[in-house]
C-alpha positions as a Python dict, from the first residue, in 0.01 Angstrom:
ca = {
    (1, 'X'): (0, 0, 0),
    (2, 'X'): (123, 346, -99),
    (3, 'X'): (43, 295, -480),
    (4, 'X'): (-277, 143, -434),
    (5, 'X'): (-372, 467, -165),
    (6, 'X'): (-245, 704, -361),
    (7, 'X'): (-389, 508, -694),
    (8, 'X'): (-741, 511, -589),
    (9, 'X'): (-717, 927, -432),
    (10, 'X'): (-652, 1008, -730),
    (11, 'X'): (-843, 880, -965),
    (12, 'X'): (-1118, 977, -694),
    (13, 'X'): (-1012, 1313, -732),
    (14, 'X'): (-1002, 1373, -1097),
    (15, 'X'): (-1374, 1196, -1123),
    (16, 'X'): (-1535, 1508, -902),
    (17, 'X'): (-1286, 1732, -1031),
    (18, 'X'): (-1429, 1658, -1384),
    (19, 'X'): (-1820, 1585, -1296),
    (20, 'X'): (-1805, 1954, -1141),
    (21, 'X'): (-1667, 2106, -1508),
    (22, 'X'): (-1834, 1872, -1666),
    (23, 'X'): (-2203, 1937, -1587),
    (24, 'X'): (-2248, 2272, -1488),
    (25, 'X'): (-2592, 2339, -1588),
    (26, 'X'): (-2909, 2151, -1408),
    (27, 'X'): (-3038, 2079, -1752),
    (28, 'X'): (-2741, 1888, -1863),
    (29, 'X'): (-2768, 1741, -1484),
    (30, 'X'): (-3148, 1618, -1544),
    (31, 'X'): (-3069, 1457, -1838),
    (32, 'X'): (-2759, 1228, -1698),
    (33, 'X'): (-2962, 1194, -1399),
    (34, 'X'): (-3268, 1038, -1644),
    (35, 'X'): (-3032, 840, -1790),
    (36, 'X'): (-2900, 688, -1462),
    (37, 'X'): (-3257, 577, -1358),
    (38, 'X'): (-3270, 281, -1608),
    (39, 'X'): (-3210, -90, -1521),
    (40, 'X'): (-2882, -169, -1660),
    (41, 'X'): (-2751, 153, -1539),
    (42, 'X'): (-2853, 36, -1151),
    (43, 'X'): (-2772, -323, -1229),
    (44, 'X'): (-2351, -185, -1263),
    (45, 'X'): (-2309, 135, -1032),
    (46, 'X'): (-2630, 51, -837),
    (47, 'X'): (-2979, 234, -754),
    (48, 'X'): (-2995, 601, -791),
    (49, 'X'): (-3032, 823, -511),
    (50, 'X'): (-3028, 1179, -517),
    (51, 'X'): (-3116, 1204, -889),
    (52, 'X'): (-3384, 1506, -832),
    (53, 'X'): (-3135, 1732, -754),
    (54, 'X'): (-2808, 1548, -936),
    (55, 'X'): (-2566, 1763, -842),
    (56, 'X'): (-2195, 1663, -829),
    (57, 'X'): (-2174, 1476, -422),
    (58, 'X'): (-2487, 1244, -568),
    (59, 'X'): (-2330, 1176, -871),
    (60, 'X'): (-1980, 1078, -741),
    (61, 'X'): (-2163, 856, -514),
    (62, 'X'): (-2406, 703, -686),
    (63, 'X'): (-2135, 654, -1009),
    (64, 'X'): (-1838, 607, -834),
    (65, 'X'): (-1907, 477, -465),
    (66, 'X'): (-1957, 70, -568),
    (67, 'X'): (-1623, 73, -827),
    (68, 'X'): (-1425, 268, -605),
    (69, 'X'): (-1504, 18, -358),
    (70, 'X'): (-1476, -310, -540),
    (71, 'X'): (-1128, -155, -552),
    (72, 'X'): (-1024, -140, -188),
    (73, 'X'): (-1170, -467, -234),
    (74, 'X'): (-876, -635, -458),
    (75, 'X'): (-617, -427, -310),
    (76, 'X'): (-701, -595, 46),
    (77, 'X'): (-748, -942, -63),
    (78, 'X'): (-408, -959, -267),
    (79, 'X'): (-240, -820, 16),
    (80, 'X'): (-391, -1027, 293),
    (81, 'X'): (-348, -1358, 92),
    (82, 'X'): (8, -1259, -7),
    (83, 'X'): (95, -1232, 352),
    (84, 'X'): (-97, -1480, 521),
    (85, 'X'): (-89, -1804, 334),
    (86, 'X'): (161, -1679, 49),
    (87, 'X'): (377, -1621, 338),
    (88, 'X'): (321, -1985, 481),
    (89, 'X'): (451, -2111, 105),
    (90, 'X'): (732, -1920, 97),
    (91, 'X'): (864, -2007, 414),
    (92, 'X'): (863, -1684, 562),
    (93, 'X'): (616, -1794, 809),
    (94, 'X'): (789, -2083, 942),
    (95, 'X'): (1115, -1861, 1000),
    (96, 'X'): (907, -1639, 1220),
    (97, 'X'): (783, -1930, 1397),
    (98, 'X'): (1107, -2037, 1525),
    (99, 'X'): (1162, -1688, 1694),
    (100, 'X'): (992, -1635, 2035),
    (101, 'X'): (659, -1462, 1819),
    (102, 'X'): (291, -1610, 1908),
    (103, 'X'): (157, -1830, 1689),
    (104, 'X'): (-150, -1574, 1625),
    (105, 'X'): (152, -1293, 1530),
    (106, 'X'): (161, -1305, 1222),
    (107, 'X'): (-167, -1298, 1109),
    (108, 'X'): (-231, -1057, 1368),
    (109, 'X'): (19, -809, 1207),
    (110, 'X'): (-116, -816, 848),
    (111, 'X'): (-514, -770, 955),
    (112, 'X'): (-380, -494, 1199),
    (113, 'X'): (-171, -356, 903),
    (114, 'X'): (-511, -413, 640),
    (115, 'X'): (-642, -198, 916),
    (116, 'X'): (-423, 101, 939),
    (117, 'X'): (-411, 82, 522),
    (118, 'X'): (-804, 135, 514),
    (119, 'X'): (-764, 431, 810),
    (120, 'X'): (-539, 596, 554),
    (121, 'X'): (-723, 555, 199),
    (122, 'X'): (-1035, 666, 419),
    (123, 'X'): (-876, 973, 554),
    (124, 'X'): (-686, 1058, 225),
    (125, 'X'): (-1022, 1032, 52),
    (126, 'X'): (-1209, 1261, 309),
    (127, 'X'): (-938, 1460, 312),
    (128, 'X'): (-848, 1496, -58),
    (129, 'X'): (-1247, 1569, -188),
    (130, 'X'): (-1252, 1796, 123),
    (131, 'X'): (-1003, 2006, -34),
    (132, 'X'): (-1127, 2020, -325),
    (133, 'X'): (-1401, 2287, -203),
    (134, 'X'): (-1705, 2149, -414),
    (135, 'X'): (-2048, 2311, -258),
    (136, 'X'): (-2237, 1935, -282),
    (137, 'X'): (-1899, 1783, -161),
    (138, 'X'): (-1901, 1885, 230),
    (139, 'X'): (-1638, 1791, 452),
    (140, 'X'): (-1837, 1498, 705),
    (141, 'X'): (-2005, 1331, 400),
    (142, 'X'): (-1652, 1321, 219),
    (143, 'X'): (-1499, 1169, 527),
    (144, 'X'): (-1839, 939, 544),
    (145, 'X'): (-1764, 880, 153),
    (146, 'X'): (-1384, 728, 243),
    (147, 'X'): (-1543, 542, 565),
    (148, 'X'): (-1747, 362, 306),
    (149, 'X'): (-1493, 275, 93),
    (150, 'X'): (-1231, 175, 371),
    (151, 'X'): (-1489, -67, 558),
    (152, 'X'): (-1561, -243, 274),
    (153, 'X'): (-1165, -334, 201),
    (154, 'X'): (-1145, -395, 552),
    (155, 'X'): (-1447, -639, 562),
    (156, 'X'): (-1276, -829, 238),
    (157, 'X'): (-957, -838, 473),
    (158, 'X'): (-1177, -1038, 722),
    (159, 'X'): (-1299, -1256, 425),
    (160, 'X'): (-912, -1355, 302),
    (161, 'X'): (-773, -1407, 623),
    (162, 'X'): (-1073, -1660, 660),
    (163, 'X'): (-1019, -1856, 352),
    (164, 'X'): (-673, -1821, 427),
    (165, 'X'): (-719, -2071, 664),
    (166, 'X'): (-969, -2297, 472),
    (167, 'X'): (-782, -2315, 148),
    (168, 'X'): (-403, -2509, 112),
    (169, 'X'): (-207, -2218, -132),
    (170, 'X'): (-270, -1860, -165),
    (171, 'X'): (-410, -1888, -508),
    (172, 'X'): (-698, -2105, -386),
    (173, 'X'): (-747, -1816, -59),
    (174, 'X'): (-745, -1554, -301),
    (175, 'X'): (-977, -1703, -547),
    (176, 'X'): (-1277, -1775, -290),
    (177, 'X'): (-1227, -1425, -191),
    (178, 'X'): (-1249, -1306, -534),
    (179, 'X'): (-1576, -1580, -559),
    (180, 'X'): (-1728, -1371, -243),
    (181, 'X'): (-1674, -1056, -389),
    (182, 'X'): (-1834, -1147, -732),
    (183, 'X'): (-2119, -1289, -588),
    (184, 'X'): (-2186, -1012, -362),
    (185, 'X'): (-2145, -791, -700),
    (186, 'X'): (-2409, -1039, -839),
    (187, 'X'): (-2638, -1050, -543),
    (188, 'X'): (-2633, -724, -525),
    (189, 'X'): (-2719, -675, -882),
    (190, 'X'): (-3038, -834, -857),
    (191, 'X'): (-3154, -657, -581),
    (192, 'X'): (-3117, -342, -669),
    (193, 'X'): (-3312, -425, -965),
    (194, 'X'): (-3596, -647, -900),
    (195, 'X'): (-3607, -650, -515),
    (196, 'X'): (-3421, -419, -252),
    (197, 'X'): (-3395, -677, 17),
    (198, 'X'): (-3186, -924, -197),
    (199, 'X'): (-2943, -627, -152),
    (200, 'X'): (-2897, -646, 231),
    (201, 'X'): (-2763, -1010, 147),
    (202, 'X'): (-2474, -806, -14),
    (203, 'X'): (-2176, -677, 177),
    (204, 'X'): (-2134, -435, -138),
    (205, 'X'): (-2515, -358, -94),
    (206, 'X'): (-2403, -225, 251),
    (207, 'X'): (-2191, -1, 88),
    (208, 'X'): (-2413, 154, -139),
    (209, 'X'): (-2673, 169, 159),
    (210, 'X'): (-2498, 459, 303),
    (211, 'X'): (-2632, 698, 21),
    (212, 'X'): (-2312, 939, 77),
    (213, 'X'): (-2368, 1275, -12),
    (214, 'X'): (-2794, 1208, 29),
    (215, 'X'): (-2907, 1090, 303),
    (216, 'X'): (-2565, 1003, 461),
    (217, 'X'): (-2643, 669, 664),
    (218, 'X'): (-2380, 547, 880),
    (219, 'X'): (-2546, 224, 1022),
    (220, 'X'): (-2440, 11, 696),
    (221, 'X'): (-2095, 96, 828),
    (222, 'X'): (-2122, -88, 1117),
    (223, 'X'): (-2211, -452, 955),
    (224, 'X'): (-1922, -411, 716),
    (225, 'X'): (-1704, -406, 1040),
    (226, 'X'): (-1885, -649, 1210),
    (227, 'X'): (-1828, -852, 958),
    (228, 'X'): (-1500, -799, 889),
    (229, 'X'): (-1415, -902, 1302),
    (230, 'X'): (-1648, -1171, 1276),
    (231, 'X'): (-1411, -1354, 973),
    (232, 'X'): (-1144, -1224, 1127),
    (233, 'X'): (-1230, -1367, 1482),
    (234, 'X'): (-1331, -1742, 1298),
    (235, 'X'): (-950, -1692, 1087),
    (236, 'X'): (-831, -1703, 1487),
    (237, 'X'): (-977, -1987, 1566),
    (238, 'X'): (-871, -2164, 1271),
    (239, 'X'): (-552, -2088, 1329),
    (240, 'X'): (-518, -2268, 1636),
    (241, 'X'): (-692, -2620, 1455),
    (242, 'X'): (-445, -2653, 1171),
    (243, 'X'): (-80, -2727, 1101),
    (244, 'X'): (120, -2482, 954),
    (245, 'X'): (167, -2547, 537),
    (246, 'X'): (-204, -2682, 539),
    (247, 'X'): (-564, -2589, 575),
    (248, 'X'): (-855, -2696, 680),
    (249, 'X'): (-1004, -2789, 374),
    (250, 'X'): (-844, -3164, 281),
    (251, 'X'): (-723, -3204, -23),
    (252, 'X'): (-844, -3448, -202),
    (253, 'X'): (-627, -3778, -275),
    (254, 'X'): (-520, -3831, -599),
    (255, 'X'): (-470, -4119, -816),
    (256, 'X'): (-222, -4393, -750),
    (257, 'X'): (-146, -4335, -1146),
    (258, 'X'): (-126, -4049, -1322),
    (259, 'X'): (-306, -4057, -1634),
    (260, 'X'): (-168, -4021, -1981),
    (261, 'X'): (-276, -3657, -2003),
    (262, 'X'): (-34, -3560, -1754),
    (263, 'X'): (246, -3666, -1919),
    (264, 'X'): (256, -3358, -2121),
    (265, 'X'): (362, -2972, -1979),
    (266, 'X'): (30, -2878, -2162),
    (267, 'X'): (-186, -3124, -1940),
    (268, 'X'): (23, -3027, -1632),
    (269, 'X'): (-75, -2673, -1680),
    (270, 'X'): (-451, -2748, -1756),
    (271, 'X'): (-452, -2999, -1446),
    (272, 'X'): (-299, -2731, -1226),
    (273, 'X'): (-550, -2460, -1325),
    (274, 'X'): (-853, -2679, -1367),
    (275, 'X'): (-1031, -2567, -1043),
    (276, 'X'): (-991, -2243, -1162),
    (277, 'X'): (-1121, -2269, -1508),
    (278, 'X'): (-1424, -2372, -1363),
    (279, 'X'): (-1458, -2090, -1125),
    (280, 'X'): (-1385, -1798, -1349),
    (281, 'X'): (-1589, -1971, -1645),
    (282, 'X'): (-1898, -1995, -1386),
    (283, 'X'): (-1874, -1648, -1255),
    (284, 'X'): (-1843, -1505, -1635),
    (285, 'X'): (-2139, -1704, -1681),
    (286, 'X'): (-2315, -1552, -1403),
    (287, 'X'): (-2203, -1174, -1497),
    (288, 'X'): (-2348, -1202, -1851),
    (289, 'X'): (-2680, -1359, -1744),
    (290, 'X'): (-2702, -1059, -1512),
    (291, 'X'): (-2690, -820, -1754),
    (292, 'X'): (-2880, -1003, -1992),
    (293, 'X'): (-3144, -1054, -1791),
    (294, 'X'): (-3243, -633, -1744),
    (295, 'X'): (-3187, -542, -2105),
    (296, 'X'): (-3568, -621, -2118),
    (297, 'X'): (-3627, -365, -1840),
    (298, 'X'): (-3377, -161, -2033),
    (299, 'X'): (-3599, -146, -2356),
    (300, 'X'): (-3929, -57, -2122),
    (301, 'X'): (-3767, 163, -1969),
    (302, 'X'): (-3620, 431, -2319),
    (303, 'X'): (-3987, 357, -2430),
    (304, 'X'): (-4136, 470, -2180),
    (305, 'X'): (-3888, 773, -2163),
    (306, 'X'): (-3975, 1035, -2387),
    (307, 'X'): (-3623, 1247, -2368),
    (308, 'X'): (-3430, 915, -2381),
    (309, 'X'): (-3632, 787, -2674),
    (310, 'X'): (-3511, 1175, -2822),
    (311, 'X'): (-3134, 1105, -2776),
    (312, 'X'): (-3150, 807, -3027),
    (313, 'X'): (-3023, 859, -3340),
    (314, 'X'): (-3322, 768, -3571),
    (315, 'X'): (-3054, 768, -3910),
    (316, 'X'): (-2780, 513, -3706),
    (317, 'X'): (-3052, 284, -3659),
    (318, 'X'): (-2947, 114, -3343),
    (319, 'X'): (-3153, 146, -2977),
    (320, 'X'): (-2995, 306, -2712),
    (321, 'X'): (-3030, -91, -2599),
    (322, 'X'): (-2798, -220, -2877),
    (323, 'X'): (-2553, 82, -2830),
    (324, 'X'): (-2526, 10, -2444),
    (325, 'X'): (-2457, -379, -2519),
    (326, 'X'): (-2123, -262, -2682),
    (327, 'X'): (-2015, -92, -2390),
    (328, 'X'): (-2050, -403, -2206),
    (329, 'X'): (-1902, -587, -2391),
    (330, 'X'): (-1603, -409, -2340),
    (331, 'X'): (-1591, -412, -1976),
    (332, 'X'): (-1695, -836, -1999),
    (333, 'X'): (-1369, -857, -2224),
    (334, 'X'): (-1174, -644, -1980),
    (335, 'X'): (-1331, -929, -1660),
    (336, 'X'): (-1218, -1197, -1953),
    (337, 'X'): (-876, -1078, -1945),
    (338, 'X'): (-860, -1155, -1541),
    (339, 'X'): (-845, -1491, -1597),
    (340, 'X'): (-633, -1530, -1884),
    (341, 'X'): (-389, -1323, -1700),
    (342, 'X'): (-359, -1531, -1403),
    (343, 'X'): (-393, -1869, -1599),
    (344, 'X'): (-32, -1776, -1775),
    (345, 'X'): (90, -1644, -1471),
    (346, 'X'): (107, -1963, -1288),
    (347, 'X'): (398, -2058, -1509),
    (348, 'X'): (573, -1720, -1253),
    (349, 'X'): (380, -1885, -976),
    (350, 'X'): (521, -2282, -1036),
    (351, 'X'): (886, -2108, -1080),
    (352, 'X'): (909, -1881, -745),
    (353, 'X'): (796, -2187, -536),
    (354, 'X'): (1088, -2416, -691),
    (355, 'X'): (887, -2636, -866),
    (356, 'X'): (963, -2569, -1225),
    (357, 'X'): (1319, -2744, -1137),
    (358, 'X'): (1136, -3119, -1091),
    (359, 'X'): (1020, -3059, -1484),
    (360, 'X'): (1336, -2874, -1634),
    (361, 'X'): (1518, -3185, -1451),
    (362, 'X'): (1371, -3404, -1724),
    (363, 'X'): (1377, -3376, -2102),
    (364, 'X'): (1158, -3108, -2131),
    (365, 'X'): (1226, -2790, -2282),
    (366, 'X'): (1130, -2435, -2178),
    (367, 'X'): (1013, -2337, -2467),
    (368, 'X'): (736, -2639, -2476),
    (369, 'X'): (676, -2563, -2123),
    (370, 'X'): (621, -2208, -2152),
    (371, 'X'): (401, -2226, -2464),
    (372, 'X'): (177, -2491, -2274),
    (373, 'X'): (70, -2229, -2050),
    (374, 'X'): (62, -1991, -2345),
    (375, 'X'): (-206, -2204, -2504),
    (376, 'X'): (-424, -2241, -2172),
    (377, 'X'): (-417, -1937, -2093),
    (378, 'X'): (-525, -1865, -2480),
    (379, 'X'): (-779, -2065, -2540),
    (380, 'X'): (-971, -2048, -2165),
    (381, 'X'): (-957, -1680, -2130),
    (382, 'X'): (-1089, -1651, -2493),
    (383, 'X'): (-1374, -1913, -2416),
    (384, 'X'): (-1419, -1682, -2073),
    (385, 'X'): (-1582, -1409, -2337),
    (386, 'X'): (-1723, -1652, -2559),
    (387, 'X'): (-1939, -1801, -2219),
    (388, 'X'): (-2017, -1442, -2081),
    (389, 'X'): (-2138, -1349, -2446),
    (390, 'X'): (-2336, -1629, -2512),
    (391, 'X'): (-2484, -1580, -2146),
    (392, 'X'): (-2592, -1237, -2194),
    (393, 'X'): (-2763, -1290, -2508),
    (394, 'X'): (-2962, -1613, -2371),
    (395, 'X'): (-3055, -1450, -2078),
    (396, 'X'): (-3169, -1103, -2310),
    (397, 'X'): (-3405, -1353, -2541),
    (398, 'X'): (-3673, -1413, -2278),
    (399, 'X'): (-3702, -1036, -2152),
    (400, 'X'): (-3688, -888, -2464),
    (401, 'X'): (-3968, -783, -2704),
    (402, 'X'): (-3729, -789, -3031),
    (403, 'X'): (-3439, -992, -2919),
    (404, 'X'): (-3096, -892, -3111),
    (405, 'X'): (-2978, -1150, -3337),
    (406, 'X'): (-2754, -1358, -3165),
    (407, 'X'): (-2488, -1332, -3481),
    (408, 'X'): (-2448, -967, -3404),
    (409, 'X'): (-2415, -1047, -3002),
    (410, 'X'): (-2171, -1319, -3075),
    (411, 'X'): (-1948, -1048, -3310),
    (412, 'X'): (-1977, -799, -3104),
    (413, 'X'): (-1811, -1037, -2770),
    (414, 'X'): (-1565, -1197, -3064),
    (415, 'X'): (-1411, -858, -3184),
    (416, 'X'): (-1224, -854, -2870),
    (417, 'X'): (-1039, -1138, -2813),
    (418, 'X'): (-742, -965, -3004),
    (419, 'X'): (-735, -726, -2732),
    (420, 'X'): (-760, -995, -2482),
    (421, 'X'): (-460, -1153, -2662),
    (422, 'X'): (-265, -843, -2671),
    (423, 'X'): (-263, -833, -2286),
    (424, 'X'): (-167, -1192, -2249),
    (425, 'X'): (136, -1101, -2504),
    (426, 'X'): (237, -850, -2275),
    (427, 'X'): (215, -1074, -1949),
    (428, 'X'): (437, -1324, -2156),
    (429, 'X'): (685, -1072, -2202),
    (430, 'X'): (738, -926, -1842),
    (431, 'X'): (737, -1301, -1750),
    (432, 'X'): (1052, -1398, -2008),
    (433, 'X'): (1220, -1071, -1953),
    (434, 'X'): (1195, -980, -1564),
    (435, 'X'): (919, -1161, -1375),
    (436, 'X'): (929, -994, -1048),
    (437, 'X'): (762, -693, -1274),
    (438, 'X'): (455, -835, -1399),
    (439, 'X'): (249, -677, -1179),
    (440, 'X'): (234, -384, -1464),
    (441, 'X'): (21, -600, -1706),
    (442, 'X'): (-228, -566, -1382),
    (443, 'X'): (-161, -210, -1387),
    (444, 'X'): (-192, -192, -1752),
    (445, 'X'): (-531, -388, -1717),
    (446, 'X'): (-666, -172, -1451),
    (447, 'X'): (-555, 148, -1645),
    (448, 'X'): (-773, 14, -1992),
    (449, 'X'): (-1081, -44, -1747),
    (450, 'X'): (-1062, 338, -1673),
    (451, 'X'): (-1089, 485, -1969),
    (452, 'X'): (-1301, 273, -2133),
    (453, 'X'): (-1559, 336, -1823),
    (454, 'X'): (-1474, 655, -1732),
    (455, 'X'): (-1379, 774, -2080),
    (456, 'X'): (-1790, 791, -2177),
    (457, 'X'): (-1874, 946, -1823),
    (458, 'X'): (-1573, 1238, -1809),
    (459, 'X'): (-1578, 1286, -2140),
    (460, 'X'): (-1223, 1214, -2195),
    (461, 'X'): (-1028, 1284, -2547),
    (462, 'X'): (-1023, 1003, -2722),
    (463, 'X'): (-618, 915, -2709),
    (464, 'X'): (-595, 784, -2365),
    (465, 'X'): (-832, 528, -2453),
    (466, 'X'): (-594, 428, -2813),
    (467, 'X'): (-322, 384, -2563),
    (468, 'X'): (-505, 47, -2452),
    (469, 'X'): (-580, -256, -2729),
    (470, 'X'): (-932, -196, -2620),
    (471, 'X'): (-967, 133, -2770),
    (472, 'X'): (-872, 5, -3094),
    (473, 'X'): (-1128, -279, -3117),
    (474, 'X'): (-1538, -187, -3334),
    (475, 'X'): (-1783, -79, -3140),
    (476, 'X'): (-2038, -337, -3258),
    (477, 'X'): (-2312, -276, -3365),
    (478, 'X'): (-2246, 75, -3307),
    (479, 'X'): (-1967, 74, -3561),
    (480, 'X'): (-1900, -111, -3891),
    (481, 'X'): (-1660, -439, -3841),
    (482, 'X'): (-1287, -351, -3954),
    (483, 'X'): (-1065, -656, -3980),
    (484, 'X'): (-786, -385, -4000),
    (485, 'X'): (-680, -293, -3629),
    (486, 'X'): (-797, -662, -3560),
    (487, 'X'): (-540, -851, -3735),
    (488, 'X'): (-267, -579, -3590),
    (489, 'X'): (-360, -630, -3235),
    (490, 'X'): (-315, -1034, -3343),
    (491, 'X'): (23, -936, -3517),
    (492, 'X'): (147, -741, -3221),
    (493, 'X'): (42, -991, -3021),
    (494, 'X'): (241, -1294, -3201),
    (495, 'X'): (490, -1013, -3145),
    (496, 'X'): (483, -1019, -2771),
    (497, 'X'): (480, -1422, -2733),
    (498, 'X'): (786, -1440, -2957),
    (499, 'X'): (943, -1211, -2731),
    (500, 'X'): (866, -1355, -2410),
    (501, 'X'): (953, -1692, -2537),
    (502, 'X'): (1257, -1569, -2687),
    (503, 'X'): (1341, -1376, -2295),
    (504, 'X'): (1226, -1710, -2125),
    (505, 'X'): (1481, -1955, -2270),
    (506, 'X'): (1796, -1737, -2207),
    (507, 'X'): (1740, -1602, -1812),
    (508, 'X'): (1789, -1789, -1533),
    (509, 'X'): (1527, -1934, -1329),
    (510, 'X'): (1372, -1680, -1112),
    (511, 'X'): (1586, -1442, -1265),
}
């Protein structure tokens, strides 16, 4: 709780520190603020507000409010579905149990702790961009700002404890929540673009609905916590209707005889992960058909724009269209890498829950086992970017005018599954070596999604964002296509997986 508070005030912190140096004139204001108004642009941070006068509270809002939040977002739900039903598979839950505690206790403690973590990010937020002394930055809408921020983890905290109770393991708890929170990324999405009702469907439309730092709306607050008590009041009731170790969901019966795909570690893996293959490769789906679908509105919108239409390059011969495409692909690739993250990691996950024993009990090597999940997690969380590229350019084809070719589209997803590879090397390693410290290929992850996003918008040198295999992949079609720092990211990949094989086969189990 203290890294992810003290993660997300600072990062907070350096954004307004660095949009109040960075624009300092109202010209240079006007023409980020023109820039903002287009499609895509509202499609990811959401609609503008305060662009007339875009000084530096408007633009930390309106840039910064909906990421911030998505990330109160993930730190609740891993938190409440590691101590809710990760608890109840551990044991821990039953030990508590047999002590004179209600059955309601536990869960009782970690949504009243969810609580008192959101108090504290949305104080040290008010507090911190209070501080800072920033004209447009006053001291109620920066508290108002962290309110914002701190309902929306807590109504997420309401949403996991809920599927906590619906769902049999804390993988399948965490991954509806992470479902809800895509969608409502999704949802929201559309509405800000084609119709601003869809939004209100959209707990992270709430969010934005407060206009921080504009018009400073507090009601939006109050659904976000009504929500929140509302899952957390059903999560109660659930409680009471199910035995401990199970949910309310049943699982469904499986066959009397396994079939012969199982009786390999590589069809194991894919049979254990299947459900979740299908969720992540859906929801990638969905994410690149958003943005496909306003890169029509996109192209309108710079012709229409005579200053926009200005800032293109006429001698690089690429649209302002075909240079924003490359951006997103890098942030798809980075959503890609999700997946194919947590697909290896449920080797870690099989091992701390004592499983891994039944298989090593058998004539079955670790080395077999281990690259088995290797190779799912390889080949799905490459196909993730191959589905979200070929998704955004079939949904760009019927909104746009002069649709890109979809060999560039395809090359410009394709050049980063080294990258993608790169971080799955380095989950294999923490995994052989030390597995209890894996959670700094998430860290890692997290760190290459800010400065490739925030690296355009603060301007940042351009060596924090070499220090991530995303900053070495071609910018295509901005750039030419360099097989070069391709084929090392693949080498020092190979590198990794050697490793972590090599760290695998000589620690102990749940070493």
């Amino acid at each position: 709780m203290i890294i992810w508070i003290l993660s997300i005030t600072a990062l907070t912190l350096l954004t307004a520190w660095a949009f109040e140096d960075l624009y300092q004139s109202e010209a240079e204001r006007f023409a980020v603020a023109e820039t903002m108004r287009n499609p895509a642009m509202t499609a990811m941070v959401g609609p503008g507000y305060g662009l007339e006068n875009y000084t530096t509270g408007p633009m930390m809002a309106h840039q910064m409010l909906l990421f911030t939040a998505i990330l109160a977002a993930v730190m609740t739900i891993l938190l409440t579905a590691k101590h809710t039903r990760g608890d109840e598979e551990d044991g821990r839950s039953e030990m508590i149990g047999s002590l004179p505690a209600g059955r309601l206790a536990p869960l009782t403690a970690v949504l009243i702790t969810m609580g008192i973590s959101q108090l504290l990010l949305a104080l040290s937020l008010g507090s911190s961009l209070s501080i800072l002394g920033i004209e447009t930055v006053p001291v109620g809408d920066s508290f108002l700002y962290g309110a914002a921020i701190g309902a929306t983890g807590l109504f997420f905290a309401g949403v996991t404890a809920f599927f906590a109770q619906l769902s049999e393991s804390s993988r399948g708890a965490t991954g509806f929540a992470f479902l809800v929170l895509g969608l409502s990324y999704i949802i929201r999405a559309f509405g800000d673009v084609s119709n601003e009702t869809v939004s209100w469907f959209s707990p992270l439309g709430w969010t934005l609905k407060t206009e921080v730092y504009v018009n400073n709306l507090i009601s939006p607050l109050f659904l976000l916590v009504a929500g929140s008590l509302f899952f957390a009041g059903t999560a109660f009731s659930l409680l009471f209707k199910r035995d401990l170790g199970s949910g309310m969901l049943p699982a469904k019966p499986g066959r009397k005889h396994a079939s012969p795909f199982l009786l390999s570690p590589f069809g194991l893996a894919l049979r254990l992960l299947r459900t979740s293959i299908i969720v992540w490769g859906v929801a990638l789906m969905a994410i690149g058909a958003s943005y496909g679908s306003v890169l029509g509105d996109l192209e309108s919108f710079f012709g229409s724009n005579e200053m926009l239409s200005n800032m293109v390059d006429p001698e690089s011969g690429l649209t302002l269209t075909e240079q924003f495409v490359s951006m997103l692909m890098a942030i798809m690739s980075m959503m890609a890498a999700v997946p194919a993250l947590m697909f290896f990691f449920k080797l870690k996950s099989e091992e701390n829950k004592n499983r891994m024993e039944n298989i090593y009990a058998r004539a079955v090597s670790r080395q077999k086992v281990f690259l088995s999940y290797l190779a799912v997690a390889l080949i799905f969380g490459s196909l993730m970017m191959v589905i979200a590229t070929v998704s955004l350019w079939g949904a760009s084809v019927p909104v746009m005018d002069e649709p890109m070719p979809f060999s560039t589209v395809i090359t410009a997803g394709l050049v980063y599954l080294p990258a993608i590879w790169v971080m799955v090397g380095i989950g294999t390693l923490f995994t052989g070596y030390k597995p209890s410290i894996t959670s700094i290929a998430w860290g890692y992850l997290i760190y290459s999604f800010l400065v490739v996003y925030l690296g355009g918008l603060l301007q940042l040198p351009e060596w924090p964002g070499k220090l991530s295999p995303f900053g070495h992949v071609p910018q295509i079609p901005g750039e030419d296509l360099s097989l070069i720092p391709l084929l090392l990211l693949t080498l020092f990949a190979a590198i990794l997986y050697t490793a972590g094989v090599y760290s695998y086969k000589q620690r102990d189990l749940k070493g």
